[in-house]
N, C-alpha and C positions, 0 to 999 in steps of 0.2 A: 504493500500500500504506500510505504513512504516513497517508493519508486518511481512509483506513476504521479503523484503529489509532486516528485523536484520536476520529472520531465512537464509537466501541464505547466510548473512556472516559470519555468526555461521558455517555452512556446511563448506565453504572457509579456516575458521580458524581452524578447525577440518581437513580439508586434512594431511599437514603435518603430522599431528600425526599417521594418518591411516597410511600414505604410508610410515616412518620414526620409526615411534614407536614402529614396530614390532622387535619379535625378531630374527627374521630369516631374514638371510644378502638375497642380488642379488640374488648371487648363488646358495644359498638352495631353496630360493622362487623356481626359474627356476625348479629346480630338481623335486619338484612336478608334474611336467608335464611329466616327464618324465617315460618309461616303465619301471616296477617293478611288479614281482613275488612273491610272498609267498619266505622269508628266499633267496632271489637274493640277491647278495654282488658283483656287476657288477664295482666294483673299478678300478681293472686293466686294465682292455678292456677301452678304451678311444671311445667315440663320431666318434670322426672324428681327423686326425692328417697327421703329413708327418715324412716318416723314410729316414735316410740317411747311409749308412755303406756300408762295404767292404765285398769281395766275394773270394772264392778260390775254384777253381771246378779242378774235378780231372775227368778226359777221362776215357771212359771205350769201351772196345771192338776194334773194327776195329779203330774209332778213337785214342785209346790211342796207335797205331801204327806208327799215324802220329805225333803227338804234344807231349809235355807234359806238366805240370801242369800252370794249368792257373790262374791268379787273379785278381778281378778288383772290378767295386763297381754297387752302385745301389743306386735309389732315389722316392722315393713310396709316395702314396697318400692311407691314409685308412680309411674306410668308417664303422662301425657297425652298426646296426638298430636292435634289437631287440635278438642281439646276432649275427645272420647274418652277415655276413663280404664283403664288395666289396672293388676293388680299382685298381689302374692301375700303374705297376712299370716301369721303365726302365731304362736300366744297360747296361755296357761292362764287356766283358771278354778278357783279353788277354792271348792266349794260347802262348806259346817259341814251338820249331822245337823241334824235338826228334833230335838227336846227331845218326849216326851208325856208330860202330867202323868199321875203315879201317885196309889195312895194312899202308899206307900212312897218318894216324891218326884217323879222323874223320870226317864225311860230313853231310850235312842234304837232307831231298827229301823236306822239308816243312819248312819258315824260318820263319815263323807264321801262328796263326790264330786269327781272331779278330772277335767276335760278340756283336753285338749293340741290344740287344733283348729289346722288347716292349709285355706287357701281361698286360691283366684283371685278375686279381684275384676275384674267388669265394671262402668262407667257410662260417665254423661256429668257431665261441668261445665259448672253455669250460672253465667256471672258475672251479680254482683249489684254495685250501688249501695256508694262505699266501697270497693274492691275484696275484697268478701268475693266469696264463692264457694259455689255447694251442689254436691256430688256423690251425687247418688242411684246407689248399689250394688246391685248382686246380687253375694251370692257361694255358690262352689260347693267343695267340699272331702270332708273326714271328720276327724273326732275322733277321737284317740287316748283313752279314757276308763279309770278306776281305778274301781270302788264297793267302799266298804271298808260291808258290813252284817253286818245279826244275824242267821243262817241261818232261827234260829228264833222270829224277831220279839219285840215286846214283851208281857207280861202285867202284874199286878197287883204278883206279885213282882218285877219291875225286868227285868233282860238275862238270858239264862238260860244263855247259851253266848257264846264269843268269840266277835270280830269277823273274817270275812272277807272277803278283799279278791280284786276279779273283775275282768279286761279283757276290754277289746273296740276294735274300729275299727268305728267307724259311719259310715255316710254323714251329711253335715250339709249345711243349705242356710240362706242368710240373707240379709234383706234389710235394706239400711237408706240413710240418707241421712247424707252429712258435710258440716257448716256449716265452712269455712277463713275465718278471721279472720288477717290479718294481723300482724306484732308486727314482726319487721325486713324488710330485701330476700329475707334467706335463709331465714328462719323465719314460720310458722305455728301457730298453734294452733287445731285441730281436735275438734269436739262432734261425736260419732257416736251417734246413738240407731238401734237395732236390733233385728231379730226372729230371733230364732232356732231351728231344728229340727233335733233331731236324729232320725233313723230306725232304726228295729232290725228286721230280718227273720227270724222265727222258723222251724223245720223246713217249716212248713205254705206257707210262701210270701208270698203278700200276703194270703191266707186270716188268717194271723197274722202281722196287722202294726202296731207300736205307734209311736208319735212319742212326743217330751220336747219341749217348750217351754221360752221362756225370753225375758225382756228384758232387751236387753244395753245398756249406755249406755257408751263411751269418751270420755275425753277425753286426746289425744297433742300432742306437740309434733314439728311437721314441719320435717325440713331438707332446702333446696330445693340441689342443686348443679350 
């Protein structure tokens, strides 16, 4: 009995060393666990993090009739697994009135517009050279939107009636791609150029059916943890 009693506190007094004595810290330990390829340098792509930064989209088509340039921000959650990217954003945009010149000065038909968009992001991440990184996105959601207009549009004489203001949830779809540059271990900063759609379906169906356009550019700061 007294045998077995020195060997178990030989074992005992040997712990420390084992789980201490090594020389790979927490952090590397962990890292072993994790997915690695032949010549993979997966540095910049972070695990899992949250990005925060600011947005400036610029109207295209029919919409850029009514508004003009918009900017607002955005606040993301992102997710990689094995290169694969998931994650869920959501952001405002505020668009200002377009301006029509009168003879009587100037009036608006639109004296904002404002979307609250909410989307899942799917890609992939390629790494690049430097350990930057590109993320080509799809994402899928709906906008919460405000349009504050002039019922009764503009004339010669200027606004003719107040402004009212109209919601909606529309479906939205967007595509775009994010450059991640590096700046510390934990941090990122992130160039998103983007496309965006929104969709509206009238009584009629698809029979009447309109999109908005728009190009969206972000640029955030990413924290990897």
């Amino acid at each position: 009995m007294m045998k077995i009693n020195r060997i178990t506190l030989a074992v005992f007094m040997a712990l420390p060393v084992l789980l201490f004595g090594t020389s790979a810290s927490a952090d590397e330990y962990w890292d072993m666990f994790r997915f690695r390829s032949p010549g993979e340098t997966r540095v910049a792509a972070p695990d899992h993090g949250f990005s925060a930064g600011g947005i400036v989209a610029l109207p295209l088509l029919d919409m850029a009739d009514q508004v003009g340039v918009g900017c607002g921000a955005s606040l993301a959650y992102v997710r990689r697994t094995h290169g694969f990217y998931i994650g869920t954003e959501l952001g405002f945009i505020y668009f200002t009135g377009r301006e029509i010149s009168m003879f009587s000065g100037s009036a608006k038909s639109t004296e904002y517009f404002l979307m609250v968009p909410l989307f899942v992001n799917l890609g992939y991440s390629w790494d690049l050279p430097g350990s930057l990184y590109l993320d080509p996105v799809l994402s899928f959601g709906a906008s919460f939107d405000v349009l504050s207009f002039n019922p009764t549009g503009t004339s010669y004489l200027g606004n003719t009636a107040e402004y009212e203001d109209r919601y909606e949830v529309h479906p939205a779809v967007r595509a775009g791609i994010t450059l991640g540059i590096p700046v510390t271990e934990h941090t990122r900063v992130t160039i998103t150029p983007a496309y965006v759609v929104l969709m509206e379906f009238f009584d009629g169906g698809f029979t009447k059916f309109r999109t908005s356009h728009a190009f969206t550019t972000g640029v955030a700061v990413l924290w990897r943890f």
